[in-house]
N, C-alpha and C positions, 0 to 999 in steps of 0.2 A: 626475297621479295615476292611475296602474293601478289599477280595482276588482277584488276577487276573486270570485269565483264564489260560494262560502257566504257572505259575509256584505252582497249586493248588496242587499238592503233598507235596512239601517241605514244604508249606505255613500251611496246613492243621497239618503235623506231629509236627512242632514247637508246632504248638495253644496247641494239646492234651500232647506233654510234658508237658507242663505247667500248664494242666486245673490241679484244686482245683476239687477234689473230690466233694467239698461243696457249687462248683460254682453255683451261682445262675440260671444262662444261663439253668441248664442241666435240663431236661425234663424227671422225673425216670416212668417206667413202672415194670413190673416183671419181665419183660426178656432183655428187650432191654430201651435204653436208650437213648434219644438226644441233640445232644448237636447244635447248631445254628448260624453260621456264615454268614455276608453278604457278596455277591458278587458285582467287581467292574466291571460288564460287566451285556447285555442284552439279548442278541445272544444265548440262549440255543443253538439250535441245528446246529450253526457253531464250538461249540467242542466235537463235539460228535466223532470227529475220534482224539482228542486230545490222548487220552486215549486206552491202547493194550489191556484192559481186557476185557477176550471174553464173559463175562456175561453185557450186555449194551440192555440197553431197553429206546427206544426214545418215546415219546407221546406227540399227537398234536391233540386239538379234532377236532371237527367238529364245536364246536359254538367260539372255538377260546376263551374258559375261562379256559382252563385246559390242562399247558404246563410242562411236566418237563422230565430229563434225568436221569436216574437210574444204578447207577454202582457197580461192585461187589455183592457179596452174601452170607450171613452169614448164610441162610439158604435154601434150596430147597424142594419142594414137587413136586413130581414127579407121585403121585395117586390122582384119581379126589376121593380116598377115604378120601383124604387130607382136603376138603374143610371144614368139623368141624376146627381143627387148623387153617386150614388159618382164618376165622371169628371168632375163639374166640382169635387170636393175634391180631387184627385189632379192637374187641371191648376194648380190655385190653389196649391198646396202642393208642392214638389218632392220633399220627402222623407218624403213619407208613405208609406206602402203598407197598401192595405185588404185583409185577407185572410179567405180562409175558402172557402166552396161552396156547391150549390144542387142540387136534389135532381132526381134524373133525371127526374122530369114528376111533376105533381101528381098528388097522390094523396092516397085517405083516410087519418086518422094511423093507428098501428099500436103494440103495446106497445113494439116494439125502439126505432121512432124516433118516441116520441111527445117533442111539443113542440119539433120538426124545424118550422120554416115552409117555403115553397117555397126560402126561401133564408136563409141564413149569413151574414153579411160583417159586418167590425166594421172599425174604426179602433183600435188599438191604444194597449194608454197606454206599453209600453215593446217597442224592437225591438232583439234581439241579433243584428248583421247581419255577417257574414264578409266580407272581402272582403280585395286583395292585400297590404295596409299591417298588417292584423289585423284584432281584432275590436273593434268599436264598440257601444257602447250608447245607443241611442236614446231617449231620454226627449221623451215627446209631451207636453206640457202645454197645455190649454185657453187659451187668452187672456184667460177671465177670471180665471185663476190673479193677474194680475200688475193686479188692477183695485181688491181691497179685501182687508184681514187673513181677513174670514170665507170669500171665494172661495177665499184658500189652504190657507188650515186644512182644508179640505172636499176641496180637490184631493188635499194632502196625505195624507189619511186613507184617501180611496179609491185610491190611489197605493199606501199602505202596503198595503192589505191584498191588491192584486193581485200585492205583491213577498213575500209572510204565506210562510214558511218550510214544506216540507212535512214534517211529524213522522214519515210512514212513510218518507221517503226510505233507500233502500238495508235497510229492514227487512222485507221482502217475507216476510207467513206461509205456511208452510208450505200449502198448497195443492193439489189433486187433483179431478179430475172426477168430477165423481156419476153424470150424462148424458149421454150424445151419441146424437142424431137427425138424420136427413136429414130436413130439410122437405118434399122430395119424395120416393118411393120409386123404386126402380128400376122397377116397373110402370109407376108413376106419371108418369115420364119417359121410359119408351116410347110412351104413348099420346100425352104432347105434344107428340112431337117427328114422331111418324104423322101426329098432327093438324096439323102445319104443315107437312110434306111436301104433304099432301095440298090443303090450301089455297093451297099455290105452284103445285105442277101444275094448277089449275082455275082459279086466278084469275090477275089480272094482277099477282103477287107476285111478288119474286126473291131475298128474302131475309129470315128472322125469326130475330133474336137472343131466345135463349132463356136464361135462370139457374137456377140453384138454389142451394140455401144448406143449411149444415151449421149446426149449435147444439150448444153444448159449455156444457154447467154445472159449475158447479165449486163447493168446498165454499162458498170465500170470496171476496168480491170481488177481480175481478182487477186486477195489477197490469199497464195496458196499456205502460206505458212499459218493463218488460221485456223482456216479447214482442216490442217494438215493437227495441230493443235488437239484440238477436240478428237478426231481420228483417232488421237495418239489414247487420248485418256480413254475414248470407249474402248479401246482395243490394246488391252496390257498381257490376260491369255494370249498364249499358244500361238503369238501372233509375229511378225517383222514390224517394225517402222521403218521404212525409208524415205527418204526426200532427195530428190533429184534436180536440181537446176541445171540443164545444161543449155540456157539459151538464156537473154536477154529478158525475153518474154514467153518463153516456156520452163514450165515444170513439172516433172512426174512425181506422184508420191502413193505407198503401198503400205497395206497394212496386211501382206500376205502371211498364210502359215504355209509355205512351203518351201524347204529347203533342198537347193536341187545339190550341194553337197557342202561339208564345212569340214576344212583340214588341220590338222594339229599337227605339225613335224611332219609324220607319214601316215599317221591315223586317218582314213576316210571314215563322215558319217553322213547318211544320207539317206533320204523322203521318200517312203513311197506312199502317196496320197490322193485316191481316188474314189466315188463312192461317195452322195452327198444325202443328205436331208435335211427340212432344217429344224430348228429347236421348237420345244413344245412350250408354254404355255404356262404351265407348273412342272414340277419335281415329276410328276406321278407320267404325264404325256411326253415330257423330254425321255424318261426310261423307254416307256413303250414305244418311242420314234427311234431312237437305239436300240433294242431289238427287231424292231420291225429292219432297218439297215442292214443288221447283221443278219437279215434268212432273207434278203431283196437277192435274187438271183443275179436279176440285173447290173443291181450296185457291186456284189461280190465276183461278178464275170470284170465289171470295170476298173475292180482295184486288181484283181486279178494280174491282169492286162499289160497294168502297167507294172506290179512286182516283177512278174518272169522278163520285163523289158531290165530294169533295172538290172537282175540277178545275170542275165546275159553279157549286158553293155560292163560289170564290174568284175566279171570272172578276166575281159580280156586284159582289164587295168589295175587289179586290185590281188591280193594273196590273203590267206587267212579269212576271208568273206564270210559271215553269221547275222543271223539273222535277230534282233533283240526285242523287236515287237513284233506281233502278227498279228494283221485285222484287228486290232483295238480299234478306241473309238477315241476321235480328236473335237474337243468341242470348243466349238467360236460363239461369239454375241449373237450370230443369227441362223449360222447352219454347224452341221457338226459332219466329222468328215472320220472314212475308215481308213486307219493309220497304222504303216507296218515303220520299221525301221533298221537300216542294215548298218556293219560297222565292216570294216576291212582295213589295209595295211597296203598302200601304194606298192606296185611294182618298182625297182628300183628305177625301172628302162622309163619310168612313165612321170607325167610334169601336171600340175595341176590344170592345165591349160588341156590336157587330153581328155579329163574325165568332162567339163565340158563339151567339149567336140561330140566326144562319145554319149553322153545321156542326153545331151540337147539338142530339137527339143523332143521329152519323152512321150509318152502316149498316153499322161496327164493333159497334155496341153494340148499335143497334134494328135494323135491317133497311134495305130496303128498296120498296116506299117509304116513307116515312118517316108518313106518316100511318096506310096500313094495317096497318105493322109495328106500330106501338105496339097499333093495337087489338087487333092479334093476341095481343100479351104481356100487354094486359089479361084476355084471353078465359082465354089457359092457363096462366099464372104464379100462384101462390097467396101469394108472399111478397111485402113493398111492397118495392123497393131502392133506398129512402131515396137515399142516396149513392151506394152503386155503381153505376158508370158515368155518375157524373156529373161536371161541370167542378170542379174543387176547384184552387184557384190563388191568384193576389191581379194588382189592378191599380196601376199605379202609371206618373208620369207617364214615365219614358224607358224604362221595361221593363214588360210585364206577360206574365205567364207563367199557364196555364193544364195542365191533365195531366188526364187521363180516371182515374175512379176505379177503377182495378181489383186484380188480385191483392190484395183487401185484404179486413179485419172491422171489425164492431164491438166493442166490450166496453161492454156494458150488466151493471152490477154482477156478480153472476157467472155469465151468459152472455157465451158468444162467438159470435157469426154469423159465417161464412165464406162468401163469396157468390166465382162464379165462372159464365160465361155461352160459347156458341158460339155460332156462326154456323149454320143451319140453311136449306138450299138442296135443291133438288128428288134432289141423289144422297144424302143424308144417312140414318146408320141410327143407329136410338140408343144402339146400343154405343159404336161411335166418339166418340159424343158424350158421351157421360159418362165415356168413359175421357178425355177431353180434357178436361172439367171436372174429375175427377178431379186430374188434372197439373196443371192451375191452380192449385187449393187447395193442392199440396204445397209451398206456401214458406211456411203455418201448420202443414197438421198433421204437418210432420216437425219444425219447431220443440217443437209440441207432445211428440211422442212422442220427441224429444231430453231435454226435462227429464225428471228422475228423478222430479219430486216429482208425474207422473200417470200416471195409469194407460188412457191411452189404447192402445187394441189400433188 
């Protein structure tokens, strides 16, 4: 039996009244359990707003072999001290996958991401996962589901109501901005970006990634799975889709190309992506802005920067280490970016939970070095960036895949935060740079000034 798409709640509770304890289908681990039904649709991420449960995690890679939709949560780790449990329920379990993210370095909370812990990650109760046969729906069930009547009834119920139908679906209100503010000013980001020139040339700094963020109010809460929508279709290159609901009223979604690494068994593959400009116009001024990239001293000291950080952080976790791009060129809808690419072979001693630790966050995102860069961004940043630029991924026993949070926002009721960051080195002027933050942010606000229904200038 093929389930449909709208009526996968009722469909789903039927099947598990009925399952046989003894069903072959079911898949036992220690703790958790699965059971496997086909889907009669293709479309993962046209039902992603089917569904009102505020724990939904969307994932779309970059090479386009690893798709799937994660609902509800039977479990939460909310400590990166977590990360022992997470791998040893992902070695015990084969076909779990814990998804979600963790927030670019601690920090005090803030109204955008309050009730954000340093970290995200859940266990899933149902996973709608792509792959070349079709789509499959994964139903995770506790093990004590199949122990007494009252464990099921209970599974059962928080089951339904993670599959609870969403009554705005496809009714999106008419809707329009009331505000938009840059959280920093243009003064205000000439001085920090002075002030971090000037603390490279004096100290023994060589690089500080710097952000800002746009905020966009609107009359009525917004519909992120929209926005998220259109994102998706401008941005099918070289790109991640992710969606992140981990709040009631919060959601983050990314449409980054950077992957901070992705595992196959033991195989590591992983990004080094620094060095930006943005696209030309026609055919003829896009070439000439790719070459101009590739002889920018600037640009090639800054992808530089962050390769040798990689090649570093992967020699103490990885064997076999080669390099398979060097300085190419990576091109998005609005900027294009210089593009190396490393492969290696895990340490036996070492868990995918270290190469995190170990590259995040790189000198992409903070600087370098890594400890002075952060305090730098403590010094002159005024906003917290929760997620962006953080790991946001999932692990899981024969693959786990991780992506750096970028090109992406929030939607906290009816704000939108639009965060975007550069690279800041001793030739740096903060024109460039914020025209380069600028380019960042336009894979939201031309979405934005696309719909008819605001009135964004």
């Amino acid at each position: 039996m093929r389930l449909a798409a709208n009526n996968l709640q009722i469909d789903i509770i039927n099947q598990l009244i009925k399952l046989d304890p003894n069903d072959e289908r079911l898949v036992k681990g220690p703790i958790y359990t699965l059971f496997k039904l086909e889907a009669g649709f293709n479309n993962i991420s046209s039902i992603i707003d089917l569904f009102q449960t505020y724990r939904k995690f969307y994932f779309l890679n970059k090479d386009k072999d690893c798709e799937f939709l994660a609902l509800g949560s039977w479990q939460d780790f909310n400590s990166l001290y977590h990360y022992e449990d997470i791998e040893n329920l992902t070695r015990e379990h084969d076909f779990l996958k814990i998804c979600g993210a963790q927030r670019f370095k601690s920090e005090p909370d803030c109204l955008e991401w309050h009730g954000l812990e340093d970290c995200s990650y859940f266990v899933p109760k149902v996973i709608i996962d792509g792959g070349n046969q079709g789509v499959d729906i994964k139903i995770i069930l506790p093990n004590s589901y199949f122990e007494d009547d009252n464990a099921k009834k209970e599974a059962l119920h928080k089951l339904a109501i993670s599959l609870e139908p969403n009554p705005k679906h496809m009714h999106s209100e008419y809707n329009y901005i009331t505000k938009s503010i840059s959280a920093t000013s243009k003064t205000q980001w000439g001085k920090m970006v002075n002030e971090a020139v000037s603390k490279i040339k004096e100290q023994d700094l060589k690089k500080v990634v710097l952000s800002r963020k746009l905020k966009f109010t609107f009359k009525h809460p917004i519909c992120a799975y929209e926005q998220f929508k259109t994102l998706k279709e401008n941005n099918t290159n070289n790109s991640y889709n992710i969606l992140f609901q981990f709040s009631a009223n919060q959601c983050f979604y990314s449409v980054t190309p950077e992957t901070l690494f992705k595992m196959q068994g033991r195989n590591v593959y992983i990004d080094s992506l620094a060095g930006t400009i943005k696209r030309g116009k026609n055919k003829q001024e896009d070439e000439f802005l790719e070459k101009t990239l590739l002889s920018n001293e600037k640009e090639l000291e800054e992808h530089r920067h962050v390769s040798s950080y990689i090649e570093g952080a992967l020699k103490k976790l990885t064997k076999d280490l080669h390099i398979t791009k060097k300085e190419e060129i990576l091109k998005l809808k609005y900027i294009q970016h210089i593009h190396s690419k490393y492969e290696g072979v895990l340490s036996d001693d070492a868990k995918a939970s270290d190469i995190i630790t170990g590259l995040h966050p790189t000198p992409a995102v903070a600087g370098l070095p890594k400890k002075e860069s952060i305090e730098q961004i403590d010094q002159l940043e005024k906003s917290s960036r929760g997620l962006y630029a953080a790991p946001i991924g999932f692990f899981s026993k024969e693959k786990t895949e991780f992506a750096v949070g970028l090109r992406c926002a929030l939607a906290d009721k009816q704000d939108l935060h639009i965060y975007a960051g550069c690279g800041i080195v001793k030739d740096s002027s903060p024109e460039k740079e914020w025209n380069e933050t600028t380019n960042k942010m336009r894979n939201f606000t031309e979405v934005i000034k696309a719909k008819s229904w605001t009135n964004f200038q």
